[in-house]
N, CA, C and O atoms as a GROMACS GRO file, in nm:
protein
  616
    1UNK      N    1  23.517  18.292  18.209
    1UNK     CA    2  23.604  18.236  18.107
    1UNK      C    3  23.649  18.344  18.011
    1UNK      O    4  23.572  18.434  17.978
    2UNK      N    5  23.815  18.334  17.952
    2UNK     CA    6  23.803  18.444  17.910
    2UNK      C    7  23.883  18.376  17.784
    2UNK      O    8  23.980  18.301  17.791
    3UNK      N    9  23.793  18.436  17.629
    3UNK     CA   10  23.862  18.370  17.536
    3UNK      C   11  23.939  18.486  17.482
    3UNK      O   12  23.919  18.606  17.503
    4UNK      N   13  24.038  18.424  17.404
    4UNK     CA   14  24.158  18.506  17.379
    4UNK      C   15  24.251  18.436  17.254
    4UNK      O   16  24.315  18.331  17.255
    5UNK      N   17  24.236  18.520  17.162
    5UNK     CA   18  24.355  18.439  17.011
    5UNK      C   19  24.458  18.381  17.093
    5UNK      O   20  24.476  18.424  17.207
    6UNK      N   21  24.534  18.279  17.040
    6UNK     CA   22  24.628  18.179  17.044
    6UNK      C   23  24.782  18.247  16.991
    6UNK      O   24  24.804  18.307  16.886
    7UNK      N   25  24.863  18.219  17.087
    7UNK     CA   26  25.039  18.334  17.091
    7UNK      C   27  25.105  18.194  17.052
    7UNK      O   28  25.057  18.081  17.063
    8UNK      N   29  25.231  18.236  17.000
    8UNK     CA   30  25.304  18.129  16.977
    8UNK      C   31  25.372  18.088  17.115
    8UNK      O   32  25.426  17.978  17.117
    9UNK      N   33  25.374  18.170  17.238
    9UNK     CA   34  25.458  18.154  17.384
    9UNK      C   35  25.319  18.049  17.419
    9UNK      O   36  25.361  17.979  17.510
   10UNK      N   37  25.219  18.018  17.399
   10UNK     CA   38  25.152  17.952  17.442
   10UNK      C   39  25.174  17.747  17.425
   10UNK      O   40  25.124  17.646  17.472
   11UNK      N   41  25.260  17.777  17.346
   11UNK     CA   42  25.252  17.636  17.293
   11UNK      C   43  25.279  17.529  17.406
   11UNK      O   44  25.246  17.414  17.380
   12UNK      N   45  25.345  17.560  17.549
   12UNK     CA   46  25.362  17.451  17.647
   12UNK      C   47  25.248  17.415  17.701
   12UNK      O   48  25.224  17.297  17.724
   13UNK      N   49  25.160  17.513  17.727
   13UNK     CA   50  25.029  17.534  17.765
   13UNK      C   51  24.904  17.413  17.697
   13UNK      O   52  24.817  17.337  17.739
   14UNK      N   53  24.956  17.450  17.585
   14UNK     CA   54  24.837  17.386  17.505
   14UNK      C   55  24.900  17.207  17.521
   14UNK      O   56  24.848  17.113  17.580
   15UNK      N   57  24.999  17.211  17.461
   15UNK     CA   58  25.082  17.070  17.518
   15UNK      C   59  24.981  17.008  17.625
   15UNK      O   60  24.923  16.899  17.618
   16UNK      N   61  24.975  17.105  17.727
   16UNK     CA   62  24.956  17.019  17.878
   16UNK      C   63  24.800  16.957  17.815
   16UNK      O   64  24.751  16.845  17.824
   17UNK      N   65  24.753  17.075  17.754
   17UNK     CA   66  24.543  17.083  17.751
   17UNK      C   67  24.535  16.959  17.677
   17UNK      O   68  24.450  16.876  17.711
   18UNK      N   69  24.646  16.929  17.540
   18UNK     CA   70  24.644  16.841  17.491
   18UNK      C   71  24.648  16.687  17.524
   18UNK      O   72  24.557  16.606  17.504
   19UNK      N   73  24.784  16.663  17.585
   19UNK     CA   74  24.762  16.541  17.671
   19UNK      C   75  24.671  16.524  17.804
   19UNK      O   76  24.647  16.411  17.847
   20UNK      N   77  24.628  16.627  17.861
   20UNK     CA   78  24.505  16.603  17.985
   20UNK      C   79  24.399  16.531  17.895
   20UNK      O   80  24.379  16.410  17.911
   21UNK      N   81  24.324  16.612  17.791
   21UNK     CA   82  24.255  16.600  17.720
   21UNK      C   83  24.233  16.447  17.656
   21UNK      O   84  24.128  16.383  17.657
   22UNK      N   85  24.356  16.407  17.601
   22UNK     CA   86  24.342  16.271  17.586
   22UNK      C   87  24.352  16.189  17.669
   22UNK      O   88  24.279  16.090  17.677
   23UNK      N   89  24.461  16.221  17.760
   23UNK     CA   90  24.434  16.072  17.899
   23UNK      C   91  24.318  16.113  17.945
   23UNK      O   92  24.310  16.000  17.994
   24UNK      N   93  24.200  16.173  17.983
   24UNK     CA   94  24.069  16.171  18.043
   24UNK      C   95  23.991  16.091  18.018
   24UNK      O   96  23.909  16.044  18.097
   25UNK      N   97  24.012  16.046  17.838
   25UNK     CA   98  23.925  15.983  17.755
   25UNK      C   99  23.933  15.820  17.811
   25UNK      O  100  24.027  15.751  17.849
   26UNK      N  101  23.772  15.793  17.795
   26UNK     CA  102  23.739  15.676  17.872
   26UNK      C  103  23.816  15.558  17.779
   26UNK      O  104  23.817  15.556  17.656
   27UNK      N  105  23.874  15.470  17.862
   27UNK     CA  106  23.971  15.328  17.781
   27UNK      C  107  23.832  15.283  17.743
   27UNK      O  108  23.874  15.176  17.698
   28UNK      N  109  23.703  15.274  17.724
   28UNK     CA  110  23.620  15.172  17.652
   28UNK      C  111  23.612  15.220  17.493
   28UNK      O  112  23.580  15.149  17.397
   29UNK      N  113  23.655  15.386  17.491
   29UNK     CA  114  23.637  15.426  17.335
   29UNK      C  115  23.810  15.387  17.291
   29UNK      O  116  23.854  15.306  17.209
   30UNK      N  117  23.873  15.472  17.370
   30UNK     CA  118  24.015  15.473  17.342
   30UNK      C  119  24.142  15.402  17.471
   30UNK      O  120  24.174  15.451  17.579
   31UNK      N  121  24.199  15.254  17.393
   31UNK     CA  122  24.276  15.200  17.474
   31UNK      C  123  24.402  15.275  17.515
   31UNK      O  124  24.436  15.369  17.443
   32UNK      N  125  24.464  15.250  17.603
   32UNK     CA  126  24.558  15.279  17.688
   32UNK      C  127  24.680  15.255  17.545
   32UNK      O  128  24.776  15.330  17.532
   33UNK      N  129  24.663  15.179  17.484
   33UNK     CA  130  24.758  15.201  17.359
   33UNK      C  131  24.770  15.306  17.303
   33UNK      O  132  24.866  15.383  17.295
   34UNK      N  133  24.653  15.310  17.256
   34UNK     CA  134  24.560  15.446  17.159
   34UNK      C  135  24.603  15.553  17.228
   34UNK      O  136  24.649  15.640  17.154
   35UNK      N  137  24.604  15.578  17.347
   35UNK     CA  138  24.635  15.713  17.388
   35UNK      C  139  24.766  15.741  17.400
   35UNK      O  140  24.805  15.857  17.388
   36UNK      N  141  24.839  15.651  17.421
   36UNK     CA  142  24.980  15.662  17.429
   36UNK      C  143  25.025  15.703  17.276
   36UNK      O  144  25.091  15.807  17.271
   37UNK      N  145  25.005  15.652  17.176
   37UNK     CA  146  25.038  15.650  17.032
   37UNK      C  147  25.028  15.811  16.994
   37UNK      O  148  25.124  15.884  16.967
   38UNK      N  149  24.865  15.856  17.001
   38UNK     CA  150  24.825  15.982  17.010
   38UNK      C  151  24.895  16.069  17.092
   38UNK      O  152  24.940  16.149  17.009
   39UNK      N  153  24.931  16.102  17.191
   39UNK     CA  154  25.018  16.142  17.294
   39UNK      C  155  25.104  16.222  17.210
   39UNK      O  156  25.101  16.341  17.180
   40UNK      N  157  25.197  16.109  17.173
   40UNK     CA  158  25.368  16.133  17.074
   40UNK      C  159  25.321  16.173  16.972
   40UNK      O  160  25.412  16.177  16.890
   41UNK      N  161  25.177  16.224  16.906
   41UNK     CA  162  25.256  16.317  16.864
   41UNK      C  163  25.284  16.473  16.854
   41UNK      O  164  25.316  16.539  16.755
   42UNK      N  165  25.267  16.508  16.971
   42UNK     CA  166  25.299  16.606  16.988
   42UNK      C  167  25.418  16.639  17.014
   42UNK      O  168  25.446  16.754  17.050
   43UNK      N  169  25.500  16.549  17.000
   43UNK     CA  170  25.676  16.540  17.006
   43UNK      C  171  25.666  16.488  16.846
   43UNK      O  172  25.705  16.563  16.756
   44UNK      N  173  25.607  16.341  16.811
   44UNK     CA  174  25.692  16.318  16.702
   44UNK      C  175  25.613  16.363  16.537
   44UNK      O  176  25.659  16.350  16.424
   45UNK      N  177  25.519  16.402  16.571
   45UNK     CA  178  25.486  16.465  16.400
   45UNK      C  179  25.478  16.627  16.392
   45UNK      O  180  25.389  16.701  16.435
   46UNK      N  181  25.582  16.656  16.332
   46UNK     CA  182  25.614  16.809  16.272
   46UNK      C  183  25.478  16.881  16.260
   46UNK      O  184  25.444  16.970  16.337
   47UNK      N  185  25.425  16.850  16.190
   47UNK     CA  186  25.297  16.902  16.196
   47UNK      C  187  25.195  16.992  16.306
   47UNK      O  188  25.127  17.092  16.284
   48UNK      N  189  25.216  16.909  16.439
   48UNK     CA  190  25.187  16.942  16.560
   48UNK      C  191  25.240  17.148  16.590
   48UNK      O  192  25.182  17.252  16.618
   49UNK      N  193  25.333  17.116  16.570
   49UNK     CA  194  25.414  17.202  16.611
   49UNK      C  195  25.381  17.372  16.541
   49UNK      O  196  25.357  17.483  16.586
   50UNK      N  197  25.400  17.297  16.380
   50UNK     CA  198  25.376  17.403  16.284
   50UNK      C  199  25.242  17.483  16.264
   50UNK      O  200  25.234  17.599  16.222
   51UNK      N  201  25.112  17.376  16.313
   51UNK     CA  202  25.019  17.417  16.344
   51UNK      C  203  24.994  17.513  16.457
   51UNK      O  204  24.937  17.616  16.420
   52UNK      N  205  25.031  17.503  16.624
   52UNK     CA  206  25.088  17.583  16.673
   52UNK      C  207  25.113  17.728  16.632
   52UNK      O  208  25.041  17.822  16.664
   53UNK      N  209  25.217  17.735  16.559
   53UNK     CA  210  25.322  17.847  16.502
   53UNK      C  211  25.244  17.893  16.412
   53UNK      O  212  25.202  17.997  16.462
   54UNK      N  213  25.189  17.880  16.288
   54UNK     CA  214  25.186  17.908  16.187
   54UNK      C  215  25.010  17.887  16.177
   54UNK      O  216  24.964  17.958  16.087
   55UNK      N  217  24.948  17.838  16.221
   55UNK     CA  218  24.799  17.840  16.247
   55UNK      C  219  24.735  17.923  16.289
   55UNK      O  220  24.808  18.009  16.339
   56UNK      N  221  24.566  17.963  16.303
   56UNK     CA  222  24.493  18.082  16.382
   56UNK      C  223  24.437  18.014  16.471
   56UNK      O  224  24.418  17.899  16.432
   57UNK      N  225  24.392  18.038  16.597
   57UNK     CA  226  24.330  17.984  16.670
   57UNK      C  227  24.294  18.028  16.789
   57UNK      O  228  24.346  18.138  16.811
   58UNK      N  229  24.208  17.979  16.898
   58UNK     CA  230  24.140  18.053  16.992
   58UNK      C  231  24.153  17.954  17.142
   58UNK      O  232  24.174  17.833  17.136
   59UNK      N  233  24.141  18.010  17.237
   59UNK     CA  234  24.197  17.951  17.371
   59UNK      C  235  24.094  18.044  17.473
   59UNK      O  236  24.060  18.162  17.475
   60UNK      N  237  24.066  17.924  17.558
   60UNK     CA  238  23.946  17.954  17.685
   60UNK      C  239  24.064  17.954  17.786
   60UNK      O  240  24.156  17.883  17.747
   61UNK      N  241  24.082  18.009  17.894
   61UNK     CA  242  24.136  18.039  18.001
   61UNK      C  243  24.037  18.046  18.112
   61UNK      O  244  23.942  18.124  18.100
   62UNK      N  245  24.051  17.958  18.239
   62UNK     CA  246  24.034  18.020  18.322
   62UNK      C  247  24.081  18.027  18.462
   62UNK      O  248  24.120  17.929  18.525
   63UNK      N  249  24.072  18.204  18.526
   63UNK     CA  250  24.172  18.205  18.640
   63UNK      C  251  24.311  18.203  18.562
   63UNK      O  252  24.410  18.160  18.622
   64UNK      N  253  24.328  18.264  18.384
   64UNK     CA  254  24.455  18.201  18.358
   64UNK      C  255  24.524  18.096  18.296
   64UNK      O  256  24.621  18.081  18.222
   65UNK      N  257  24.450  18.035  18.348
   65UNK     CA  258  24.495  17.830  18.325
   65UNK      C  259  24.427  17.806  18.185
   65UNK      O  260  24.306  17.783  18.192
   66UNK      N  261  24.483  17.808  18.059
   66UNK     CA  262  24.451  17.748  17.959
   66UNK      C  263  24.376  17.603  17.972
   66UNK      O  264  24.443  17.512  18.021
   67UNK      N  265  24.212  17.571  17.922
   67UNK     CA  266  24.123  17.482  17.967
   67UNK      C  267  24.105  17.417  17.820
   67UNK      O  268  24.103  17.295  17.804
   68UNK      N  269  24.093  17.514  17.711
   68UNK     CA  270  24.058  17.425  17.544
   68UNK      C  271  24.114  17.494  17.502
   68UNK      O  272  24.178  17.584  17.557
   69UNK      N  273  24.104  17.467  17.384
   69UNK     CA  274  24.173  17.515  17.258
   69UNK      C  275  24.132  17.520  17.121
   69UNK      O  276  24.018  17.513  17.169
   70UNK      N  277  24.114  17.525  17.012
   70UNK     CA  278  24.119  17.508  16.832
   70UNK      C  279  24.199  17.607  16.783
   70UNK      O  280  24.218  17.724  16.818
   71UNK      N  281  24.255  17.517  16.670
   71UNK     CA  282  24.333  17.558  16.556
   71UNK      C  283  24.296  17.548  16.411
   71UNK      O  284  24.202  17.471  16.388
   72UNK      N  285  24.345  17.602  16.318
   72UNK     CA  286  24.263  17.654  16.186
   72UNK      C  287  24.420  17.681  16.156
   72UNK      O  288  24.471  17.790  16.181
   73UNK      N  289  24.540  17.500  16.062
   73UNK     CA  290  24.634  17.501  15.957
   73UNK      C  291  24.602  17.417  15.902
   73UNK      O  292  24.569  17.319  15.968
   74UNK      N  293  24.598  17.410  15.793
   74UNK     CA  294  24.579  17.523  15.706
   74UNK      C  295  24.466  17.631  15.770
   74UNK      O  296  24.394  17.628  15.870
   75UNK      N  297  24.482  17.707  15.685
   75UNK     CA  298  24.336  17.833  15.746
   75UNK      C  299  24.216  17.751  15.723
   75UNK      O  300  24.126  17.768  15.806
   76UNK      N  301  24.191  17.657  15.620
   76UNK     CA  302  24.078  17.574  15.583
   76UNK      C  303  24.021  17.467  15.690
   76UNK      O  304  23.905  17.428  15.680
   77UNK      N  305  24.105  17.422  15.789
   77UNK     CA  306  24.104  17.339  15.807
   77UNK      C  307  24.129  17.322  16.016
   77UNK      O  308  24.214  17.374  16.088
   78UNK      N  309  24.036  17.248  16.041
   78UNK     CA  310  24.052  17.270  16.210
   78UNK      C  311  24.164  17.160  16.212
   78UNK      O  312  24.151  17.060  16.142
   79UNK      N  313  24.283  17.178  16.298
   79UNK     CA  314  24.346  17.086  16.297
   79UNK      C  315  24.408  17.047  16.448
   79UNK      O  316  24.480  16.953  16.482
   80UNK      N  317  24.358  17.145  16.516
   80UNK     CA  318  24.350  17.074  16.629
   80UNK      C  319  24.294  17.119  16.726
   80UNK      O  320  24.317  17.238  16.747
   81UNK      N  321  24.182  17.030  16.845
   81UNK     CA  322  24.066  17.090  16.890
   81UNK      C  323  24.100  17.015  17.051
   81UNK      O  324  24.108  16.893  17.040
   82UNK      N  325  24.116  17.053  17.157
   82UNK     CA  326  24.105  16.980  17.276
   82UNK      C  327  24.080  17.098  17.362
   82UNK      O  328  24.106  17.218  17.348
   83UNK      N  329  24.001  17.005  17.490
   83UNK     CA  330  23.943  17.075  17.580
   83UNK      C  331  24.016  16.942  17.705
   83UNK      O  332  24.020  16.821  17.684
   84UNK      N  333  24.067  17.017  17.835
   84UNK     CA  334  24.085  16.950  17.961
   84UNK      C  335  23.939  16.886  17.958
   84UNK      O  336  23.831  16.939  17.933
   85UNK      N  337  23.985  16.704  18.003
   85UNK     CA  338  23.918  16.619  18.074
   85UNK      C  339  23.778  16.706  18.177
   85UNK      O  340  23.664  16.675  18.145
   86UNK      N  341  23.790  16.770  18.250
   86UNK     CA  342  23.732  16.808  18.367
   86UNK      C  343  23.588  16.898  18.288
   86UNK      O  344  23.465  16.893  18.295
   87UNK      N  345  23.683  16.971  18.220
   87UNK     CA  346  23.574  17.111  18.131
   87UNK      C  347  23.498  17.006  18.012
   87UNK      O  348  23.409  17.084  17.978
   88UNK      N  349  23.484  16.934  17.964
   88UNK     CA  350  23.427  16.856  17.841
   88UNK      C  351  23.292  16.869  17.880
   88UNK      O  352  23.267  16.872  18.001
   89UNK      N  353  23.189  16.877  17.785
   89UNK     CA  354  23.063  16.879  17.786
   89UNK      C  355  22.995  16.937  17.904
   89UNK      O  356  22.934  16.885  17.997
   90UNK      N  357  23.030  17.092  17.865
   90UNK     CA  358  22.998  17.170  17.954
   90UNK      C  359  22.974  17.318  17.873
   90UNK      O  360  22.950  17.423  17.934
   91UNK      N  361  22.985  17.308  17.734
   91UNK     CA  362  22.970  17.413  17.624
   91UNK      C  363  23.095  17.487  17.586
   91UNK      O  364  23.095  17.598  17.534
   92UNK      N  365  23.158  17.446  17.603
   92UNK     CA  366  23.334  17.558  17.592
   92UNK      C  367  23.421  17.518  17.457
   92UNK      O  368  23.492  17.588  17.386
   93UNK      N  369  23.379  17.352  17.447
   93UNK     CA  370  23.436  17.313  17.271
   93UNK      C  371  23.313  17.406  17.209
   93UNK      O  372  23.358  17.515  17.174
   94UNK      N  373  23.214  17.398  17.193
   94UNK     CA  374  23.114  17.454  17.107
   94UNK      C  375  23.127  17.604  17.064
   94UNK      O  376  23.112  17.648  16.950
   95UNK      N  377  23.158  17.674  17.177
   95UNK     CA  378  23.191  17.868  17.203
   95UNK      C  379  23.314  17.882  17.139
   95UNK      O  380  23.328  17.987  17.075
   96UNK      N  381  23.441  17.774  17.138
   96UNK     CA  382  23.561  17.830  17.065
   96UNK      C  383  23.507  17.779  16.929
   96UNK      O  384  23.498  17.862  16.838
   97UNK      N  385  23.468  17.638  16.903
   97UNK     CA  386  23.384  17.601  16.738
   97UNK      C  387  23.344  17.756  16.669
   97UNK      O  388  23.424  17.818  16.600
   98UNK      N  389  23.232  17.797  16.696
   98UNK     CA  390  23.156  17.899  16.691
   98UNK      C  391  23.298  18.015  16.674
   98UNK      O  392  23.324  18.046  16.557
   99UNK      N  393  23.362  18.062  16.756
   99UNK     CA  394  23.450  18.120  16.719
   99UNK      C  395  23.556  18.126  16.594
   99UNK      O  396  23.588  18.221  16.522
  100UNK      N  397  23.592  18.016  16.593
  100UNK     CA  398  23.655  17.969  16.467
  100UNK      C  399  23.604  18.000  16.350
  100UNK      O  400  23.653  18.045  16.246
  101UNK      N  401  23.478  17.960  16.390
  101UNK     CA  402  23.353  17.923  16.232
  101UNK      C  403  23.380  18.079  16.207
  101UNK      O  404  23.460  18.109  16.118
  102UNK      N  405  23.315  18.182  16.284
  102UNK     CA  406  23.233  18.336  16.233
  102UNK      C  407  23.452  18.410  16.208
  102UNK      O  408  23.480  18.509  16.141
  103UNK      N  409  23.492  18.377  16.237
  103UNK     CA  410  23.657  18.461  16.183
  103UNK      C  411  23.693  18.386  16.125
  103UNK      O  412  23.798  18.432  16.081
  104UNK      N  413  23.678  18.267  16.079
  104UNK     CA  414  23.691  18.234  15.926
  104UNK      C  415  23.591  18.245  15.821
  104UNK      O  416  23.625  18.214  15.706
  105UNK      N  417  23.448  18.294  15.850
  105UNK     CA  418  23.406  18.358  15.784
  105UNK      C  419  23.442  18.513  15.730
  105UNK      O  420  23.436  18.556  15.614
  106UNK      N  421  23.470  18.562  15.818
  106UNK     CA  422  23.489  18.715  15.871
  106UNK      C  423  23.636  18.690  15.768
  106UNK      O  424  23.674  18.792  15.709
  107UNK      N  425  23.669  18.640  15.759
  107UNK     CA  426  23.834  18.632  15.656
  107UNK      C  427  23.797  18.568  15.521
  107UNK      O  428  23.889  18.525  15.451
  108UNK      N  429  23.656  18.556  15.475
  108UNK     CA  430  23.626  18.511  15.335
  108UNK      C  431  23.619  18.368  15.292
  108UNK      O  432  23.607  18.338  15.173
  109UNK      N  433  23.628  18.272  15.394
  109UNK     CA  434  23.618  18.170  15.332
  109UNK      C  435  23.488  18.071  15.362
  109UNK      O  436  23.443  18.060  15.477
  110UNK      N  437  23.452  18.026  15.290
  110UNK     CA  438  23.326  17.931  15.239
  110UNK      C  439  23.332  17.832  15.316
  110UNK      O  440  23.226  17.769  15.320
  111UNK      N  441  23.413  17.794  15.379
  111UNK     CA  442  23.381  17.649  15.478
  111UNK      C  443  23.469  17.561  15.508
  111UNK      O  444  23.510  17.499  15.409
  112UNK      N  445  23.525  17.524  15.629
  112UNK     CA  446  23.609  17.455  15.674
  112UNK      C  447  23.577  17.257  15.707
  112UNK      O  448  23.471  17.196  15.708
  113UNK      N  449  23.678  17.222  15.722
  113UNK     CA  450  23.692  17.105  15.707
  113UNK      C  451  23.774  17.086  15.869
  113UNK      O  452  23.813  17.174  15.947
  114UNK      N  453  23.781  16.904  15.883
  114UNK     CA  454  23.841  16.844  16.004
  114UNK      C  455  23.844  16.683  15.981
  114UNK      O  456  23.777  16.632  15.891
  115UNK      N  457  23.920  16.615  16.061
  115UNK     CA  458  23.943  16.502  16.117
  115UNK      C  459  23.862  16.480  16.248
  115UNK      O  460  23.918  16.520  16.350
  116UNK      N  461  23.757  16.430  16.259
  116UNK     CA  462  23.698  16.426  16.381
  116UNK      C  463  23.786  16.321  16.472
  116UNK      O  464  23.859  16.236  16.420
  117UNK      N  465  23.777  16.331  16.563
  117UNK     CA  466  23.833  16.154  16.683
  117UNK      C  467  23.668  16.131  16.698
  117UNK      O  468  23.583  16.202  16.645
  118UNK      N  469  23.640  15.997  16.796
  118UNK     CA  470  23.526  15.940  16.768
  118UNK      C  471  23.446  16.066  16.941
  118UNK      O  472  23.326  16.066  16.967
  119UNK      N  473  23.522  16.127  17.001
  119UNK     CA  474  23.459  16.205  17.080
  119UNK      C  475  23.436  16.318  17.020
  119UNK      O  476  23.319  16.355  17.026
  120UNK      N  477  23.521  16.394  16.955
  120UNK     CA  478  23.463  16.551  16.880
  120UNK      C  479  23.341  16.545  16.772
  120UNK      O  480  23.269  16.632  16.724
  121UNK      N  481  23.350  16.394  16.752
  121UNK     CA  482  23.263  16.410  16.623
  121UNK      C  483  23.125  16.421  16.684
  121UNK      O  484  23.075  16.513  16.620
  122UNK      N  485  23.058  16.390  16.750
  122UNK     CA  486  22.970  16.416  16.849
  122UNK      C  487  22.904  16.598  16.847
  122UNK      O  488  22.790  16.638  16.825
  123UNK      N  489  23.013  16.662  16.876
  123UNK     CA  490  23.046  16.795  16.929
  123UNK      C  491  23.021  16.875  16.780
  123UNK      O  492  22.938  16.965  16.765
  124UNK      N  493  23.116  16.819  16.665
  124UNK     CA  494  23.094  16.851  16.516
  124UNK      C  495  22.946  16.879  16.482
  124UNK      O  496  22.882  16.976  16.444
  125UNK      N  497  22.916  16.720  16.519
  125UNK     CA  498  22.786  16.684  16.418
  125UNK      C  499  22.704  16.836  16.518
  125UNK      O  500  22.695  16.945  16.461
  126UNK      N  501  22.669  16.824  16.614
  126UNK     CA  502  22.553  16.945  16.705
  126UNK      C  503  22.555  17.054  16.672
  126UNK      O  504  22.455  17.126  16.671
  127UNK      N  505  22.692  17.096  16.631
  127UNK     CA  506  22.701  17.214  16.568
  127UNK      C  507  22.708  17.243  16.432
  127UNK      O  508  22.756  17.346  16.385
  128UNK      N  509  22.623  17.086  16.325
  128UNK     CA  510  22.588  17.162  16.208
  128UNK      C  511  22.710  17.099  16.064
  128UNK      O  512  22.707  17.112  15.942
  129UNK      N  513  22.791  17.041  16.147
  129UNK     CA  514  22.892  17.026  16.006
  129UNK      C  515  22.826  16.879  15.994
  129UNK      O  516  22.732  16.828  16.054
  130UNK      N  517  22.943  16.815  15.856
  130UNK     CA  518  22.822  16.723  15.793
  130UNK      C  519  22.991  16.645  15.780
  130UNK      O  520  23.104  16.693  15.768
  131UNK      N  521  22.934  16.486  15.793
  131UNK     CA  522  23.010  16.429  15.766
  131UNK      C  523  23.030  16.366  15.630
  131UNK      O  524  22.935  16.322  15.567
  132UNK      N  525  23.182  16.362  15.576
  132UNK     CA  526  23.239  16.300  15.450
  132UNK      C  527  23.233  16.172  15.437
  132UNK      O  528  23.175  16.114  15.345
  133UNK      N  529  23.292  16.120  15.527
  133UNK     CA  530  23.294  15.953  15.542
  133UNK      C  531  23.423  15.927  15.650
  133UNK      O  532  23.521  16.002  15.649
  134UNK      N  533  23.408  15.782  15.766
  134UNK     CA  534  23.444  15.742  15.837
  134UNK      C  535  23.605  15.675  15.787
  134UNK      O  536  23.604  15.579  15.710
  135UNK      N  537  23.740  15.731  15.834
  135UNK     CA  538  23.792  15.652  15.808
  135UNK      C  539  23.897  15.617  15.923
  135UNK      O  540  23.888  15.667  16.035
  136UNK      N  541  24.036  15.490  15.871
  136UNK     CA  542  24.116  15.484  15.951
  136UNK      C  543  24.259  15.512  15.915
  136UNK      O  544  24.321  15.490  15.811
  137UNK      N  545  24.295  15.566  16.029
  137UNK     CA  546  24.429  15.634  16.009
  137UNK      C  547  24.555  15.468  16.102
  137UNK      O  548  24.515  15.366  16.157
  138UNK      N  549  24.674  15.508  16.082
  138UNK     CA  550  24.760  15.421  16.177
  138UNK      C  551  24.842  15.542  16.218
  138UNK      O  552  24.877  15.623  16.132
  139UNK      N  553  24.874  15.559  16.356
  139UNK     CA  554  24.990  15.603  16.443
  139UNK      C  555  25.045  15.559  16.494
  139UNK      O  556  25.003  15.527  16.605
  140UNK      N  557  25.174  15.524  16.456
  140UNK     CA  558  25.241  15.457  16.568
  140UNK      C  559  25.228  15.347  16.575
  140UNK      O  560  25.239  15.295  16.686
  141UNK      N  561  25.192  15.248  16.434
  141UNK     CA  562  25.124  15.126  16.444
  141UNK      C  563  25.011  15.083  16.512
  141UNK      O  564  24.976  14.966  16.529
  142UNK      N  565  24.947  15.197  16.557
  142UNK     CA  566  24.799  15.183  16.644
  142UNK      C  567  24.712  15.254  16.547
  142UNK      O  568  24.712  15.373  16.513
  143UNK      N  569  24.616  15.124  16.499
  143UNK     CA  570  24.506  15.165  16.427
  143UNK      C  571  24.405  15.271  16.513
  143UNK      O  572  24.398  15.246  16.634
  144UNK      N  573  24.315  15.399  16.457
  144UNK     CA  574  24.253  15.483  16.509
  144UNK      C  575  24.092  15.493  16.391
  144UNK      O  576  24.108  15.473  16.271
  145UNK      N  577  24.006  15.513  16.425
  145UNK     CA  578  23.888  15.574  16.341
  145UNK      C  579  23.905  15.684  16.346
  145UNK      O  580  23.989  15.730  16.423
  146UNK      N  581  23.836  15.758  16.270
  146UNK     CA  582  23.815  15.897  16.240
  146UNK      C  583  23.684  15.920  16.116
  146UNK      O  584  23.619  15.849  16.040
  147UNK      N  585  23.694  16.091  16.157
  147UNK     CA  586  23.551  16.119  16.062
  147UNK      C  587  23.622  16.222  16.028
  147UNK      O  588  23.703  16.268  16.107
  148UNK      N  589  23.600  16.282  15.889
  148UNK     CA  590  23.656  16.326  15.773
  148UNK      C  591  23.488  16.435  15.783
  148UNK      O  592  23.393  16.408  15.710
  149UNK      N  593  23.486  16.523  15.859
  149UNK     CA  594  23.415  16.624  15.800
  149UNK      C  595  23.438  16.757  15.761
  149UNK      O  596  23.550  16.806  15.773
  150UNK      N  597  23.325  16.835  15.706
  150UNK     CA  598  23.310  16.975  15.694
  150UNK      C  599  23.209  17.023  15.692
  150UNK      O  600  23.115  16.949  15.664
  151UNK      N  601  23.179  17.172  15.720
  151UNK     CA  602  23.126  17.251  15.756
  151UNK      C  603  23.096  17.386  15.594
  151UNK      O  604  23.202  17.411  15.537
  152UNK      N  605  23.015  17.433  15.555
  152UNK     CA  606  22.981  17.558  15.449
  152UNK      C  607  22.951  17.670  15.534
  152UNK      O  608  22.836  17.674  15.577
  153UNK      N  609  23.053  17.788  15.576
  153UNK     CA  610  23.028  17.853  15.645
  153UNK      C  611  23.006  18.001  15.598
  153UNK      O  612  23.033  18.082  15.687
  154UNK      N  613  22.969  18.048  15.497
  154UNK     CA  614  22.930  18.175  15.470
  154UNK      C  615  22.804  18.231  15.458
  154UNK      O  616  22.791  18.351  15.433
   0.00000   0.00000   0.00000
């Protein structure tokens, strides 16, 4: 596996990791609604995009083939974390986590924050960050949970 900072030519790439990533997810946590809603927005909220562009972040490859991903836009803040369906719980979210964490240390800052989904938060909690409190977001008129944590990383 070969990890490697995040290019802005990468962004179709991550697209794909992104939606694999969510259609994998089992319909008993997340309905076939839910994933569809989530999906769009990687077309329809600006945000997506700018994070991408304007974010730091780290990417597992292998053979090439972009497999996960994290992002850090704001710099404070993970804002977006997916790993392909196939690779999940197999240690590769945890090694880019870990990555993230020690070069945003390594750049001075005290501790990052996230939006968990109800699968990363799992992945969060093992590696030490602490949760804020549980909340719910709407996309797309599809209600979602989430966990509101952070991490003190210096």
């Amino acid at each position: 596996m070969n990890l490697r900072q995040i290019k802005t030519k990468d962004q179709i790439e991550l697209k794909k990791v992104y939606f694999d990533s969510i259609q994998s997810l089992d319909e008993n946590i997340y309905s076939q609604e839910q994933k569809k809603a989530w999906c769009s927005q990687a077309w329809d909220n600006p945000n997506f995009d700018k994070s991408i562009i304007q974010g730091k972040g780290w990417l597992l490859c292998e053979q090439g083939v972009i497999i996960a991903f994290a992002l850090r836009y704001p710099e404070n803040k993970i804002s977006l974390f997916y790993c392909k369906g196939k690779y999940q719980r197999k240690g590769y979210g945890s090694r880019i986590l870990q990555k993230i964490e020690n070069e945003a240390k390594k750049e001075g800052l005290d501790s990052l924050s996230t939006e968990a989904s109800l699968i990363s938060y799992k992945l969060f909690l093992k590696n030490e960050w602490e949760l804020i409190r549980k909340e719910k977001v709407i996309i797309n008129n599809i209600f979602f949970e989430r966990y509101k944590m952070f991490k003190i990383i210096r």
